[in-house]
DRENPA-3360 file (N, C-alpha, C; in nm, 2 decimals, always signed):
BEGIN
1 = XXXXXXXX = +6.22/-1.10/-8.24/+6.34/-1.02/-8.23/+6.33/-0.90/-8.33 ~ +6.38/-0.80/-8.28/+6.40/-0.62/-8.41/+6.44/-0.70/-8.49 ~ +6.41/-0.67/-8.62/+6.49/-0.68/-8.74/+6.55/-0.51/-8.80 ~ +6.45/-0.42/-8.75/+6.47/-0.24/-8.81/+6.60/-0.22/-8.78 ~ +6.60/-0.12/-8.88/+6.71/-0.04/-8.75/+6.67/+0.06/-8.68 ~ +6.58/+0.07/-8.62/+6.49/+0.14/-8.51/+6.52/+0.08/-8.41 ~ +6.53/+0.10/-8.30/+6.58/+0.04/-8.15/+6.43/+0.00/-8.08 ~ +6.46/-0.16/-8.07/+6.29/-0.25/-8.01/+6.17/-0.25/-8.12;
9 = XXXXXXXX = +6.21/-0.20/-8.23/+6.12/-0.17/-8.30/+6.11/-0.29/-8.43 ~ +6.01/-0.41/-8.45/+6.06/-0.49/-8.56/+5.95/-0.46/-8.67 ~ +6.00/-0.51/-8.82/+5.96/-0.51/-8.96/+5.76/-0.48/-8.94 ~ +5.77/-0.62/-8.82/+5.63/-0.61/-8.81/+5.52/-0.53/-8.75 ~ +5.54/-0.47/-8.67/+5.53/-0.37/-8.54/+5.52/-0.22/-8.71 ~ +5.62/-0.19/-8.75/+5.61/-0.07/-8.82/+5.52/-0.12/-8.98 ~ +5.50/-0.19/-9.02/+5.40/-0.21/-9.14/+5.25/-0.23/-9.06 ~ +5.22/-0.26/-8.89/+5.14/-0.27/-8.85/+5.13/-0.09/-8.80;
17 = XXXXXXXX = +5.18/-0.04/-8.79/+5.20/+0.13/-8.74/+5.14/+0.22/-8.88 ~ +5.17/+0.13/-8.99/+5.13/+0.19/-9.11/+4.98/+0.19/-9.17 ~ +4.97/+0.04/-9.13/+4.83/+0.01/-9.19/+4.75/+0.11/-9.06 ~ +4.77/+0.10/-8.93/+4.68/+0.18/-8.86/+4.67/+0.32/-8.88 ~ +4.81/+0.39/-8.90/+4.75/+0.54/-8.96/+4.69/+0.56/-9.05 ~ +4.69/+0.46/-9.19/+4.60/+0.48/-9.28/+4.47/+0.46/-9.27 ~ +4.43/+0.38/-9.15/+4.29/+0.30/-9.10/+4.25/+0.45/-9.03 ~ +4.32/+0.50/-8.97/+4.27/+0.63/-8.89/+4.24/+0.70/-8.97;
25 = XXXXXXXX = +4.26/+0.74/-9.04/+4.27/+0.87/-9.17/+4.12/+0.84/-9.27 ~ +4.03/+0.96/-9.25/+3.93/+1.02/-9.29/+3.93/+0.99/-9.45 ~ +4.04/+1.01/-9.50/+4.09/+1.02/-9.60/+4.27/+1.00/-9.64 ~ +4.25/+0.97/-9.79/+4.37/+0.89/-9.84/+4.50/+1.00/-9.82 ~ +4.64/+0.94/-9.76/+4.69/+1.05/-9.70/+4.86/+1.02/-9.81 ~ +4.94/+1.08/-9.76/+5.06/+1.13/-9.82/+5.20/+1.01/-9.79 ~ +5.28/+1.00/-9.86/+5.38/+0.95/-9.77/+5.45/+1.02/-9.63 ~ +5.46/+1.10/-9.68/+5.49/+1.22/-9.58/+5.40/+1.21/-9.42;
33 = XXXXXXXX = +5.26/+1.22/-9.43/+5.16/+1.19/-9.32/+5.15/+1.06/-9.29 ~ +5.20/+0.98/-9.37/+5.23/+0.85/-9.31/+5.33/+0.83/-9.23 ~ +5.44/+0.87/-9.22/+5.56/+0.86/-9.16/+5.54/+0.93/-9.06 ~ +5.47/+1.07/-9.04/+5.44/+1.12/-8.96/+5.37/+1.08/-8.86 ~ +5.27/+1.02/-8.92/+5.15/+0.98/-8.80/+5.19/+0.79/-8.75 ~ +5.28/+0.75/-8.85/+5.32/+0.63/-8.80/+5.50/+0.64/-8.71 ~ +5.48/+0.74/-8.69/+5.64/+0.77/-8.65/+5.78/+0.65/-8.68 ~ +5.78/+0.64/-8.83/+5.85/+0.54/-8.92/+5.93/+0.66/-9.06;
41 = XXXXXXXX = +6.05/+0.63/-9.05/+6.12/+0.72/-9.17/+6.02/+0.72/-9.28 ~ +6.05/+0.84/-9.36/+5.97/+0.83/-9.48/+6.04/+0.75/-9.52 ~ +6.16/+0.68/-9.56/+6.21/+0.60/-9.66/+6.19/+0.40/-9.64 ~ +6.15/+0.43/-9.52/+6.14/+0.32/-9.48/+5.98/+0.30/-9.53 ~ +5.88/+0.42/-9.45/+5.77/+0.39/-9.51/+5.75/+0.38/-9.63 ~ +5.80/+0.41/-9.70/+5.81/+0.42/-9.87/+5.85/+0.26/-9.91 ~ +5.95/+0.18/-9.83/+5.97/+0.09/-9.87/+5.85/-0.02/-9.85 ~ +5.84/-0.04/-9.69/+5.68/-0.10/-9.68/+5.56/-0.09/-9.73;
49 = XXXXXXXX = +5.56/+0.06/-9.82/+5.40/+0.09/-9.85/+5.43/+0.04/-9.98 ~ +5.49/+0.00/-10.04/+5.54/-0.06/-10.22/+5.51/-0.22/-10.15 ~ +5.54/-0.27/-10.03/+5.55/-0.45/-10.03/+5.35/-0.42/-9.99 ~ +5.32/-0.32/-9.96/+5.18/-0.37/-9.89/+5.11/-0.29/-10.01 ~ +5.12/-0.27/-10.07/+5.02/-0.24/-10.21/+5.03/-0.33/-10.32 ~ +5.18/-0.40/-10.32/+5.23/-0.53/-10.39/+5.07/-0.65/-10.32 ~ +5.04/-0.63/-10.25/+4.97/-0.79/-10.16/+4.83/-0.72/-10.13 ~ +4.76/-0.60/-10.19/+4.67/-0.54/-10.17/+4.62/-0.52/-10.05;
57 = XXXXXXXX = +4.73/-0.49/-9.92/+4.68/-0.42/-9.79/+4.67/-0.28/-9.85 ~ +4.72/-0.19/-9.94/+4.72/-0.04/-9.97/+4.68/-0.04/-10.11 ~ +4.61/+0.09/-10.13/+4.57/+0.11/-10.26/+4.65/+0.26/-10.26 ~ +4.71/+0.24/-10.40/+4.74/+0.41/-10.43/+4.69/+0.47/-10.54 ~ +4.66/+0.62/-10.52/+4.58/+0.67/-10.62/+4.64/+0.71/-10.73 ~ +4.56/+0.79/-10.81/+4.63/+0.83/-10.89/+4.64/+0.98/-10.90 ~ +4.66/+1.06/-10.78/+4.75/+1.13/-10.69/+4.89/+1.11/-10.65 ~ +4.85/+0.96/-10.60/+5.00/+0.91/-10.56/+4.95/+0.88/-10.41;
65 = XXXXXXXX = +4.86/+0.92/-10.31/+4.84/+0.93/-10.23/+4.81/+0.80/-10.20 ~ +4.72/+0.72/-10.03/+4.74/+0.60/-10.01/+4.63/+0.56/-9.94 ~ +4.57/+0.48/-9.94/+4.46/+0.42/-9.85/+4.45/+0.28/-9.84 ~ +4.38/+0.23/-9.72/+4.37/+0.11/-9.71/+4.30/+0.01/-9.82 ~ +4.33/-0.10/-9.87/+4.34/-0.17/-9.99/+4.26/-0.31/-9.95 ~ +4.15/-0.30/-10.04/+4.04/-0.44/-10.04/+4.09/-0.53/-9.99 ~ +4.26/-0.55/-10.03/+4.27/-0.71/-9.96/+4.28/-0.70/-9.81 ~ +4.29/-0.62/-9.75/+4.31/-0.57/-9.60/+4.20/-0.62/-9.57;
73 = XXXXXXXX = +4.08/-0.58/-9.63/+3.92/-0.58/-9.58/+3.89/-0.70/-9.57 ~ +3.96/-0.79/-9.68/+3.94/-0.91/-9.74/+3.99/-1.05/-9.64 ~ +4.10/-0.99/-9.54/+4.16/-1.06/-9.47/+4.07/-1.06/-9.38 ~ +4.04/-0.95/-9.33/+3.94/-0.94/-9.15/+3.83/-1.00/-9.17 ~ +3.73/-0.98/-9.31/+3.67/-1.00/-9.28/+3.62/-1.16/-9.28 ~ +3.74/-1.29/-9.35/+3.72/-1.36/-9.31/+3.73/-1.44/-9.14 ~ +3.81/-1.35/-9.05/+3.72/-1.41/-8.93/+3.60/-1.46/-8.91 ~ +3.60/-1.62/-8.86/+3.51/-1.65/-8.83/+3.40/-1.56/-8.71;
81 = XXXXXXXX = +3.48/-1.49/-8.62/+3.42/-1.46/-8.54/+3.32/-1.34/-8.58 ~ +3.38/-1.26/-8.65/+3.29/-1.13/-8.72/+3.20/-1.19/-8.80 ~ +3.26/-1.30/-8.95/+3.13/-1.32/-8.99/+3.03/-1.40/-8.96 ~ +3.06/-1.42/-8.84/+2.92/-1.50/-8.80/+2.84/-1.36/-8.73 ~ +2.87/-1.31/-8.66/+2.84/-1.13/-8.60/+2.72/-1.11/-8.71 ~ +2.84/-1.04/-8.83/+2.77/-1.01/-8.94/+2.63/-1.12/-9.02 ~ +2.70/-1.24/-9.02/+2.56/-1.34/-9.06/+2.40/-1.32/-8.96 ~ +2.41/-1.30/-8.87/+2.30/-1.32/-8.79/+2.30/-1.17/-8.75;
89 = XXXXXXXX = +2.35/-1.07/-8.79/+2.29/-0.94/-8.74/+2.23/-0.87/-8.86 ~ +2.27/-0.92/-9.03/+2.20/-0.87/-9.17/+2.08/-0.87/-9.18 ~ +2.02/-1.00/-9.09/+1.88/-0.96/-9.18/+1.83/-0.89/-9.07 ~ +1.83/-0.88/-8.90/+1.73/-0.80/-8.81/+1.75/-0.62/-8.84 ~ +1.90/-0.60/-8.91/+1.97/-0.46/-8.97/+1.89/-0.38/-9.11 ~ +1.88/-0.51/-9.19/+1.78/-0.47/-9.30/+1.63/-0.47/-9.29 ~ +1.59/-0.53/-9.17/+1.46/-0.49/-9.10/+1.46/-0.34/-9.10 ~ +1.49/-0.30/-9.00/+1.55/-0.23/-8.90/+1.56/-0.10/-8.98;
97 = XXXXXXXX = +1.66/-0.11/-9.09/+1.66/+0.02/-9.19/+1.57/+0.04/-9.30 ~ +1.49/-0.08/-9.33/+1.34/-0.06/-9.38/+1.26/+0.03/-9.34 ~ +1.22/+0.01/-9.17/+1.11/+0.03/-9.12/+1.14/+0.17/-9.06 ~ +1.27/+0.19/-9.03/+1.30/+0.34/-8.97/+1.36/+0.46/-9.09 ~ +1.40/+0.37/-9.21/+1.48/+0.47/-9.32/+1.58/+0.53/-9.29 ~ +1.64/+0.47/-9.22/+1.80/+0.51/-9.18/+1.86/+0.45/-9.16 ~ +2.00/+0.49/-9.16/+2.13/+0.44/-9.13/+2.13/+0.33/-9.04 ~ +2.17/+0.19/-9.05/+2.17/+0.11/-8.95/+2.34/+0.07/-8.97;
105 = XXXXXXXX = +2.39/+0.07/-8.86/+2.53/+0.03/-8.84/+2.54/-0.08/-8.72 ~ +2.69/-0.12/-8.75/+2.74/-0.22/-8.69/+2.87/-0.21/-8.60 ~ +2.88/-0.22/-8.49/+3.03/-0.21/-8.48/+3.07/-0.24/-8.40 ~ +3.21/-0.30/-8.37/+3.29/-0.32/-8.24/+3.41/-0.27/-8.22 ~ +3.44/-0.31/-8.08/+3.56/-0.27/-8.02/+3.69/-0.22/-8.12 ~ +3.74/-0.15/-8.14/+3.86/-0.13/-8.21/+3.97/-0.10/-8.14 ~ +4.10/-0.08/-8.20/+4.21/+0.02/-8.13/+4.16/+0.15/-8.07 ~ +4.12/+0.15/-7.93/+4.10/+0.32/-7.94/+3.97/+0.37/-8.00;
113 = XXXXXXXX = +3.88/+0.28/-8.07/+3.79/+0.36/-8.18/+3.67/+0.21/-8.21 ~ +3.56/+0.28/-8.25/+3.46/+0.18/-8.28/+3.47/+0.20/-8.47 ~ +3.51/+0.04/-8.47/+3.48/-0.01/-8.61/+3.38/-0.06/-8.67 ~ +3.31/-0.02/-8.77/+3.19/-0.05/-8.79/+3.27/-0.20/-8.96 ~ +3.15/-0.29/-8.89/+3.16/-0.38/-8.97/+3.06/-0.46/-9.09 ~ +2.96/-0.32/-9.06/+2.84/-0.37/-9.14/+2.78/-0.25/-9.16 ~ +2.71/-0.22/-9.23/+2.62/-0.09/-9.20/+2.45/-0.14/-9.33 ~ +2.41/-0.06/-9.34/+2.24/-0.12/-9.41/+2.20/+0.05/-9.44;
121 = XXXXXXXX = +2.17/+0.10/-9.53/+2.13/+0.24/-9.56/+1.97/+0.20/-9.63 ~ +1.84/+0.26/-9.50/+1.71/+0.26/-9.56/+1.68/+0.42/-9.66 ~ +1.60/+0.40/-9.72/+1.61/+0.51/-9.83/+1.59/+0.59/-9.79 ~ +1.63/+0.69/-9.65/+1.62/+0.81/-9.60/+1.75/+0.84/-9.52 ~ +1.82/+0.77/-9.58/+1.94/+0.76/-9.48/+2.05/+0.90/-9.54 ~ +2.10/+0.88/-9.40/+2.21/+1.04/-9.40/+2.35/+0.96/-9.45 ~ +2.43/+1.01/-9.47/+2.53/+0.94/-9.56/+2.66/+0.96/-9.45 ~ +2.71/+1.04/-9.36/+2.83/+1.07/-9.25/+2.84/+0.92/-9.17;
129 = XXXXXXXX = +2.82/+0.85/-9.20/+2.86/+0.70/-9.13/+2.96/+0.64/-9.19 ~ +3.05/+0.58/-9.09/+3.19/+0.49/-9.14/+3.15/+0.41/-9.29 ~ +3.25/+0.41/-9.35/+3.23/+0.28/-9.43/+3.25/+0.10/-9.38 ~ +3.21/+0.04/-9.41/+3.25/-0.09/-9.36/+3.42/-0.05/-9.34 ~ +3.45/-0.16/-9.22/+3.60/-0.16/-9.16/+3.62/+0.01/-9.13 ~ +3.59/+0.11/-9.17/+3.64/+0.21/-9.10/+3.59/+0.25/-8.97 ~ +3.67/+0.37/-8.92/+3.66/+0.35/-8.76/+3.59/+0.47/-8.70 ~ +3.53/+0.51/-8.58/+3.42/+0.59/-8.56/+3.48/+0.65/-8.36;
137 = XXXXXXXX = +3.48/+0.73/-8.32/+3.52/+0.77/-8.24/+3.45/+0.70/-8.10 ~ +3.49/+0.71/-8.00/+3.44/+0.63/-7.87/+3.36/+0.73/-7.88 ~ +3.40/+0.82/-7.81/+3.33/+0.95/-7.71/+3.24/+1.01/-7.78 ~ +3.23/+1.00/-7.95/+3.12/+1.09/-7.97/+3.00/+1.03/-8.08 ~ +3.00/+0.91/-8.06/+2.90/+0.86/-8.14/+2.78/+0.78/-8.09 ~ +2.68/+0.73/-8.07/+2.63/+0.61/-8.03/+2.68/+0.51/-8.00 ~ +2.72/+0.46/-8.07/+2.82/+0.27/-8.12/+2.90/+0.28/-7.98 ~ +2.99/+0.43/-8.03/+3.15/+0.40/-7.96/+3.08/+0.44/-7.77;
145 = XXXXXXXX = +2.97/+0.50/-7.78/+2.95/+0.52/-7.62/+2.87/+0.38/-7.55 ~ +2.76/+0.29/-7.65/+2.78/+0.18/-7.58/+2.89/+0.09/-7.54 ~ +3.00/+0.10/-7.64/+3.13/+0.00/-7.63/+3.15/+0.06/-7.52 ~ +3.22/+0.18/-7.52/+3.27/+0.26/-7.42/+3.18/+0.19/-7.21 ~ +3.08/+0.17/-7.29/+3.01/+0.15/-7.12/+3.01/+0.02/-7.12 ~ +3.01/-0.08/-7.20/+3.00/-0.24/-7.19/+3.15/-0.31/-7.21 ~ +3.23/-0.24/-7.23/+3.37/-0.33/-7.29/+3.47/-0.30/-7.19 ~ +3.52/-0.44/-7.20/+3.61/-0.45/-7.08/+3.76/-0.48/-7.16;
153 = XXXXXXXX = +3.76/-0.43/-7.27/+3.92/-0.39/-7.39/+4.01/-0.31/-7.28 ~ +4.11/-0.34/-7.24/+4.20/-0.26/-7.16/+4.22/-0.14/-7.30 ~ +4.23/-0.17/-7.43/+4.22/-0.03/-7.56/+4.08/+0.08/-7.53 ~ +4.02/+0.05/-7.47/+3.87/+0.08/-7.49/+3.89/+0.16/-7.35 ~ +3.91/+0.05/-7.23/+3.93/+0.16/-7.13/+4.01/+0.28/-7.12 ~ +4.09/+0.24/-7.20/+4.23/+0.37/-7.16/+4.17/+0.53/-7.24 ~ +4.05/+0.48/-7.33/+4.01/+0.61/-7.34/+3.94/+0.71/-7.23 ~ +3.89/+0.61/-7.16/+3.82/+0.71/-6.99/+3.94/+0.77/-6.92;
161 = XXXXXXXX = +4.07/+0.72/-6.96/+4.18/+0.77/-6.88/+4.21/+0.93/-6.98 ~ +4.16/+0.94/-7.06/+4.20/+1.09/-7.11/+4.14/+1.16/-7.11 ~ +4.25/+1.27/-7.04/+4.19/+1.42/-6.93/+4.12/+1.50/-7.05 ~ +4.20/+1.49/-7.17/+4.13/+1.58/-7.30/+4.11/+1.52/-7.44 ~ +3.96/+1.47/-7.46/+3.91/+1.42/-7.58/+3.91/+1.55/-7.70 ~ +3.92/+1.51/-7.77/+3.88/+1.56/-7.93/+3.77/+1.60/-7.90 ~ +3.74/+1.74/-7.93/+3.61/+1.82/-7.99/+3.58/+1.83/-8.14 ~ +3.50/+1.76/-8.15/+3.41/+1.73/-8.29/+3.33/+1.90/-8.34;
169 = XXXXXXXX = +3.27/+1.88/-8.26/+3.20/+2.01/-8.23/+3.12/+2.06/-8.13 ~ +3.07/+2.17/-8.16/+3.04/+2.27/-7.99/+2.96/+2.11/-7.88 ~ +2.90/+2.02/-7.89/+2.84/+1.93/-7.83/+2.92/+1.83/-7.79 ~ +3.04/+1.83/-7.86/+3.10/+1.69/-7.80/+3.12/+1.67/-7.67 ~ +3.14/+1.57/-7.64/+3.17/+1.53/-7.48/+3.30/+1.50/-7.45 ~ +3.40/+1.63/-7.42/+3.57/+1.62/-7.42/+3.64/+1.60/-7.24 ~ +3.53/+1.61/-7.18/+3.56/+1.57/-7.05/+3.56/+1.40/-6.98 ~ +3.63/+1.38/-6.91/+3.62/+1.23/-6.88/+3.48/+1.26/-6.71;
177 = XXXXXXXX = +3.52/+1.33/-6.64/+3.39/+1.31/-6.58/+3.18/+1.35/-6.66 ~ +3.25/+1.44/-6.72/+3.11/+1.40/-6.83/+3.08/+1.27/-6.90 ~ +3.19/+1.27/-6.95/+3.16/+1.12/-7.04/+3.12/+1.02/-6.92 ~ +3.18/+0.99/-6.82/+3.17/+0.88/-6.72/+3.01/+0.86/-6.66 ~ +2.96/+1.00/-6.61/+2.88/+0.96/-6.60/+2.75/+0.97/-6.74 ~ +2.77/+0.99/-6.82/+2.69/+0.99/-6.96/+2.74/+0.83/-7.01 ~ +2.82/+0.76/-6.92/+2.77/+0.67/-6.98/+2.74/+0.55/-6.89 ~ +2.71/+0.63/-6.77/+2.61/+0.56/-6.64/+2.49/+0.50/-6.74;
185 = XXXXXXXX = +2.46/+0.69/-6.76/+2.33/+0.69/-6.81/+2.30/+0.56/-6.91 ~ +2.38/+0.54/-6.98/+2.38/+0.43/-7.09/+2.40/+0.28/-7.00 ~ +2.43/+0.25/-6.93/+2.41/+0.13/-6.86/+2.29/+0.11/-6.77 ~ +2.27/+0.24/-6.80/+2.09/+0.21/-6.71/+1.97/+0.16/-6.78 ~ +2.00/+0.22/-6.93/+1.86/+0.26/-7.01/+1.94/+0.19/-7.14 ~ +2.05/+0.14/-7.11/+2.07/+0.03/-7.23/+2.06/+0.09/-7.39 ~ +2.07/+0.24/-7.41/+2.06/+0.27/-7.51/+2.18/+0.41/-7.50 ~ +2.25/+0.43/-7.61/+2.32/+0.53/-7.58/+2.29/+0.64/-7.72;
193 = XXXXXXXX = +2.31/+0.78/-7.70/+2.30/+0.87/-7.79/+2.41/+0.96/-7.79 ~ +2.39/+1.00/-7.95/+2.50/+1.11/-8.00/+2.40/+1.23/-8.05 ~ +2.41/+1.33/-8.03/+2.34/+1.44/-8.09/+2.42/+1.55/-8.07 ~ +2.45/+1.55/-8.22/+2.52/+1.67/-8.31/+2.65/+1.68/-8.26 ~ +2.71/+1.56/-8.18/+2.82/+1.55/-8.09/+2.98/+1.53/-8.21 ~ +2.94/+1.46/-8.33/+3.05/+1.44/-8.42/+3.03/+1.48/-8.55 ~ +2.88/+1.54/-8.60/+2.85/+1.57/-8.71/+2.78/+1.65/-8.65 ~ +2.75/+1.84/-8.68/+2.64/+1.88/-8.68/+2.54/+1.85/-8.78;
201 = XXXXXXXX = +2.42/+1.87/-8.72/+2.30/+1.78/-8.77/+2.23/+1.67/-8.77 ~ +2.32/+1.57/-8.73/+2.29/+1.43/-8.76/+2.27/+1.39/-8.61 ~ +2.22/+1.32/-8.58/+2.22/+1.23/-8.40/+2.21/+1.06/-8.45 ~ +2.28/+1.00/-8.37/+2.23/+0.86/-8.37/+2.21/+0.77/-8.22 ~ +2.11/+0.67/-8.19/+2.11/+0.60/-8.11/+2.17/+0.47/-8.12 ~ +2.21/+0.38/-7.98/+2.24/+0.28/-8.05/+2.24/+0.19/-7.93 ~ +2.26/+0.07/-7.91/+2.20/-0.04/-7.81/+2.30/-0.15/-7.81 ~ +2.34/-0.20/-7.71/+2.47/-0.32/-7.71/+2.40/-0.46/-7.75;
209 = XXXXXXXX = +2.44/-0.55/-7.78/+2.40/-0.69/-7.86/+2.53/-0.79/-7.79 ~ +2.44/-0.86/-7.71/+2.53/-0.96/-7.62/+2.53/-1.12/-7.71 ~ +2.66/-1.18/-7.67/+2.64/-1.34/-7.67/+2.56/-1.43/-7.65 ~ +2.51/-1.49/-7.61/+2.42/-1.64/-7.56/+2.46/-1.65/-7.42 ~ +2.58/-1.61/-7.38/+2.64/-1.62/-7.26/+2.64/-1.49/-7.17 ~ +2.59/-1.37/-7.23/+2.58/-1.24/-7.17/+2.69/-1.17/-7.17 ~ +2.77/-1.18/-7.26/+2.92/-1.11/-7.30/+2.86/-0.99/-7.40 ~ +2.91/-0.91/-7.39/+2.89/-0.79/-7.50/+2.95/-0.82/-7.57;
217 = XXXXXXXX = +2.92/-0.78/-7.67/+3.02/-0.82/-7.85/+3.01/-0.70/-7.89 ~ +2.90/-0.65/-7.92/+2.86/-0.51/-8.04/+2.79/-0.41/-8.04 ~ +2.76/-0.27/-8.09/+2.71/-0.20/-8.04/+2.61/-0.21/-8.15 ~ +2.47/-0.20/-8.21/+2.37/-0.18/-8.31/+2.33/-0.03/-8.34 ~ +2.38/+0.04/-8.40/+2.32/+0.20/-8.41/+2.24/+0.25/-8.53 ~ +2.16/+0.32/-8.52/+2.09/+0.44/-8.64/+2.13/+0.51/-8.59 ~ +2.15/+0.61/-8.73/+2.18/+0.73/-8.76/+2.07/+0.85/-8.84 ~ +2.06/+0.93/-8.78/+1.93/+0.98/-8.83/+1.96/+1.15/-8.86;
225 = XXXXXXXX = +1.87/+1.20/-8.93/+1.91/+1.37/-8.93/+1.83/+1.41/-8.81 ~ +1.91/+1.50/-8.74/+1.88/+1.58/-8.61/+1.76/+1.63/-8.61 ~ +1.70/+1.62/-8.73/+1.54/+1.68/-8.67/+1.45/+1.53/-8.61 ~ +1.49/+1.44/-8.66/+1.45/+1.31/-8.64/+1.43/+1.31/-8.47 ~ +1.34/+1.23/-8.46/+1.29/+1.23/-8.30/+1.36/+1.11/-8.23 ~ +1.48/+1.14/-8.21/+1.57/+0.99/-8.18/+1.49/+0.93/-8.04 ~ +1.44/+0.99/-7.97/+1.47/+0.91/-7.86/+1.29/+0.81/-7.93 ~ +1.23/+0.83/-8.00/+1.13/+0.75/-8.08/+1.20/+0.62/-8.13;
233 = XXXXXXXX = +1.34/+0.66/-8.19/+1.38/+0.51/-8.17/+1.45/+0.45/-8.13 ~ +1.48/+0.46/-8.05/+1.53/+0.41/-7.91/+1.47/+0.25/-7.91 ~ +1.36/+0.27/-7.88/+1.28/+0.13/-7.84/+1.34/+0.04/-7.93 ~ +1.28/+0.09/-8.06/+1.31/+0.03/-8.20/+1.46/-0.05/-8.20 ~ +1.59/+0.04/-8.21/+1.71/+0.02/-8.18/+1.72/-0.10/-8.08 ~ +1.66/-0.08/-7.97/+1.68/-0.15/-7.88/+1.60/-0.32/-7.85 ~ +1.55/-0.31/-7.93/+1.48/-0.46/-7.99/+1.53/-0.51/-8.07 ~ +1.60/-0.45/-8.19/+1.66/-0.51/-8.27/+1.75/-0.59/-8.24;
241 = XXXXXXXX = +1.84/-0.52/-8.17/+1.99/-0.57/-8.09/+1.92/-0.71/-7.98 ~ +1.83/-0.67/-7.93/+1.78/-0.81/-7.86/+1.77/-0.87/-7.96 ~ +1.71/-0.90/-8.09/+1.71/-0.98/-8.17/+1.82/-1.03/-8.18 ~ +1.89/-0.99/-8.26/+2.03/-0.98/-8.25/+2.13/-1.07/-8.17 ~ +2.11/-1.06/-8.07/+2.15/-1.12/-7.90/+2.08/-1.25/-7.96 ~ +1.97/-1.30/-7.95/+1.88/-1.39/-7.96/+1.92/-1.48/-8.05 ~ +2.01/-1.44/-8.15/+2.05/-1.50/-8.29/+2.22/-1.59/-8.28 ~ +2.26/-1.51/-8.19/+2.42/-1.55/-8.14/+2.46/-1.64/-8.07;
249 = XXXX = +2.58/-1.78/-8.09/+2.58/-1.84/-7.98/+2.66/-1.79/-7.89 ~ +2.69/-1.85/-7.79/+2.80/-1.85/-7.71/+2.93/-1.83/-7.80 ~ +3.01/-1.70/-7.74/+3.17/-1.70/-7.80/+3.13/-1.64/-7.94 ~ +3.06/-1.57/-8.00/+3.00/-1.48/-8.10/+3.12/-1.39/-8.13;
% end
């Protein structure tokens, strides 16, 4: 039942409205752009962001400004279900960014967005990748275009339902009939790519990692600088993640 005084709107619904704008946000943002982007009074938000910094979902700087808070991280990431994900996908990841010297990430399904839940940086690695728990666009990255082609999230689909994506830059893919079939292409060849689509410079590939049972769970990506010869690792990418698969039970 509401508790707010917002009409249908309850206590928990708007501290969850809160934590997600800050989870969106690139960077640590204002009360003002919280209220905004959570469409919640500033006073109200002001009241919840003091109880959720109290219990370490928010960190505030010393700016004043606000970001998501270790204990947030601290909560997710005891799911059993992720860290088992994470337990058996560390060591084929630290392979993996050994032998290629790059960015190896992790991620799944999110609201709307691929969350990376792990990542591995080999000592040539480009630094523009999520941080652990931060989130990563469908349409324009590796990760988010295998989800995008293997996930059956009604959150995940409703992004093919939009007529106009976010342009990253001149490469991104802001069309829904481009993306659709770009990510045929990724159900065919099991490997999906970004180039220069959300960072100029940078491209990454990246490969889906199934259950025991043939369920998709996660997408496995490198991240490499755009002179890098991605589709060379492709293969690479794409064995790992079989590993990967190979390592998961059922319900992963």
């Amino acid at each position: 039942m509401p508790t707010s005084n917002e009409p249908g709107r309850s206590s928990t619904s708007r501290v969850f409205a809160i934590l997600h704008a800050c989870r969106r946000s690139a960077a640590p943002m204002t009360l003002t752009e919280i209220s905004r982007r959570s469409g919640i009074p500033v006073a109200t938000a002001y009241r919840l962001s003091r109880e959720l910094i109290a219990e370490g979902a928010l960190e505030r700087n010393d700016d004043g400004s606000l970001q998501i808070g270790i204990g947030l991280w601290e909560l997710g990431s005891a799911a059993p279900r992720q860290r088992g994900l994470r337990r058996a996908a560390r060591p084929v990841m630290q392979s993996l960014a050994g032998h290629t010297r790059t960015v190896v990430h992790l991620a799944v399904a999110g609201h709307h967005e691929a969350v990376c839940v792990d990542k591995v940086a080999g000592p040539r690695a480009v630094s523009n990748v999520a941080e652990v728990a931060g989130s990563l666009p469908l349409h324009a990255t590796g990760v988010g275009k295998v989800i995008l082609a293997y996930s059956d999230d009604p959150d995940v689909c409703a992004v093919l339902q939009c007529t106009s994506l976010r342009r990253y830059t001149a490469r991104t893919i802001a069309g829904p009939g481009r993306l659709a079939a770009e990510l045929a292409g990724v159900r065919d060849a099991q490997v999906g790519y970004s180039r220069g689509e959300l960072t100029v410079g940078t491209t990454s590939v990246a490969a889906p990692v199934f259950d025991a049972e043939g369920r998709f769970v996660a997408a496995l990506g490198v991240l490499a600088p755009e002179a890098e010869q991605v589709d060379r690792l492709a293969p690479e990418v794409r064995r790992a993640a079989d590993a990967i698969s190979r390592r998961l039970p059922a319900n992963a």
